[in-house]
N, C-alpha and C positions, 0 to 999 in steps of 0.2 A: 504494500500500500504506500509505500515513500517513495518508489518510485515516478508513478504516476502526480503525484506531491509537488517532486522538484521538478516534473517534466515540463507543470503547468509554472510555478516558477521560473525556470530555465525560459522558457517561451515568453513571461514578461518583461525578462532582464531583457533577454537580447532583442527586442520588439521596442525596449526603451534604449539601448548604447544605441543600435541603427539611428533611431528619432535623433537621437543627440550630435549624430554626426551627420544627419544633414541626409539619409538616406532616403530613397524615394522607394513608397510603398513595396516594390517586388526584390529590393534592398533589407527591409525591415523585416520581412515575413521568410528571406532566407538568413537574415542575425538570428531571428528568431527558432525558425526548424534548426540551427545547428546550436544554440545554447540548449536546446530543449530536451536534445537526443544526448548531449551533454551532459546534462543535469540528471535526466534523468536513469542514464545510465550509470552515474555516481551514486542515486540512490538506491538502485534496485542491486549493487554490488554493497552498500551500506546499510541496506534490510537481511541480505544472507548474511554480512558478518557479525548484525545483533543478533539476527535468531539462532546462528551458533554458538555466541558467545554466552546471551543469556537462555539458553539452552530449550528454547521452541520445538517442536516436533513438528 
């Protein structure tokens, strides 16, 4: 489930650096798919390493 978490984060960071630098929409929405896929593949490797650590089944 954090996955999907940061992925929707990841997609408003980088939907907002584009905006910041001036980028035009089809600019913005590819910041955005690559912090997304980013993000959220930092969380879905950050949910297996809790639920191994704090020991989930």
């Amino acid at each position: 489930m954090i996955g999907p978490i940061f992925g929707i984060v990841g997609f408003l960071c980088g939907y907002y650096v584009a905006r910041q630098r001036g980028g035009k929409p089809l600019d913005r929405l590819q910041y955005a798919a690559g912090f997304a896929i980013a993000f959220g593949l930092f969380g879905t490797l950050l949910g297996i390493a809790l639920a191994r650590f704090l020991g989930a089944a």
